[in-house]
C-alpha positions in Angstrom: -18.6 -21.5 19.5 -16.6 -18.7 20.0 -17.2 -15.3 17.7 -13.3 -15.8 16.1 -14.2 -19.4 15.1 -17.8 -18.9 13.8 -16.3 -16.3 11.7 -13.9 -18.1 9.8 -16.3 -21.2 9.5 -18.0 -18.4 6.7 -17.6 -18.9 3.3 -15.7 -15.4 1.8 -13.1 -14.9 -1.1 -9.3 -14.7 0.2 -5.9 -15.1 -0.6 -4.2 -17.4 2.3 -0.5 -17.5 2.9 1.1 -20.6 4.8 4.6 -19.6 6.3 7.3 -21.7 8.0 8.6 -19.7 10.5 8.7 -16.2 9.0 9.1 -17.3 5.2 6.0 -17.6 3.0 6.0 -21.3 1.8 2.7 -21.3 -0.3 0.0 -18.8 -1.6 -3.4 -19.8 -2.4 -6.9 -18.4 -2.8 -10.2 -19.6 -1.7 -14.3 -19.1 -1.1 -14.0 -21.5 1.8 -10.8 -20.8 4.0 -11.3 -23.5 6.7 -12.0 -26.1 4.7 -9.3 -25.4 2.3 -6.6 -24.7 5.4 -8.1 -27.9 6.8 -6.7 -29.7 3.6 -3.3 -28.1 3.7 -2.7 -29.1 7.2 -4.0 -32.7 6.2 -1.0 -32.6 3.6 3.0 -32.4 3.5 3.8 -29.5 3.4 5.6 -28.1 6.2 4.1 -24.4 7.9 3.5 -23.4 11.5 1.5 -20.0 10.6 -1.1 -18.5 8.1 -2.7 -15.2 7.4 -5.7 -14.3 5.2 -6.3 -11.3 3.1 -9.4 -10.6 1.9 -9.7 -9.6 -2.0 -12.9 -9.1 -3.9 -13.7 -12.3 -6.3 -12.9 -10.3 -9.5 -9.5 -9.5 -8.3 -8.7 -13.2 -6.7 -7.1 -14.7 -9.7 -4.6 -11.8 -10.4 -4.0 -10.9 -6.6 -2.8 -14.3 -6.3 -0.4 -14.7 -9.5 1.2 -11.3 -8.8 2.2 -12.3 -4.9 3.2 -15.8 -6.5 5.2 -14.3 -8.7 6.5 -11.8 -6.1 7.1 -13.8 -3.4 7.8 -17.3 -5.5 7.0 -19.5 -2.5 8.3 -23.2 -2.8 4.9 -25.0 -2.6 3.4 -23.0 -5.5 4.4 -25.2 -8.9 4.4 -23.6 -12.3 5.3 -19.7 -10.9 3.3 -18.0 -14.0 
C-alpha cells in the first residue's frame, strides 16, 4: 500500500468537493472520505475530479452550508 493511499483510507473530518471538469458539481462533508467518495462514484452523478479540505469537526456543518451557499453546486438539494 502506497503512503498517498493508506492515508486517505484514515478516518478525518473534511469537506469534499466533486467537480465536472472545472465546475464544482457537489459539496459534501465527511469523517470517512473514501468510503463516502466510494458512494458518490457508485452513484449518478456526473464528476471527473475531487478535492478535500480539512475543517475541524466543530466547524464542518457551517463550512459546508456557507460554500453551498457560495458556490450553489447542482447536486446539493435544498441550498440553505
Amino acid at each position: 500500500m502506497n503512503i498517498e493511499r493508506e492515508f486517505f483510507l484514515k478516518d478525518f473530518y473534511c469537506i469534499y468537493y466533486l467537480y465536472d471538469k472545472d465546475t464544482i458539481v457537489y459539496i459534501g462533508k465527511t469523517k470517512r472520505p473514501a468510503d463516502r467518495l466510494m458512494q458518490h462514484a457508485k452513484s449518478d452523478k456526473i464528476f471527473n475530479s475531487i478535492s478535500i479540505q480539512y475543517c475541524h469537526k466543530d466547524e464542518i456543518t457551517k463550512t459546508e452550508i456557507r460554500l453551498i451557499n457560495k458556490y450553489r453546486p447542482k447536486y446539493n438539494k435544498g441550498w440553505k
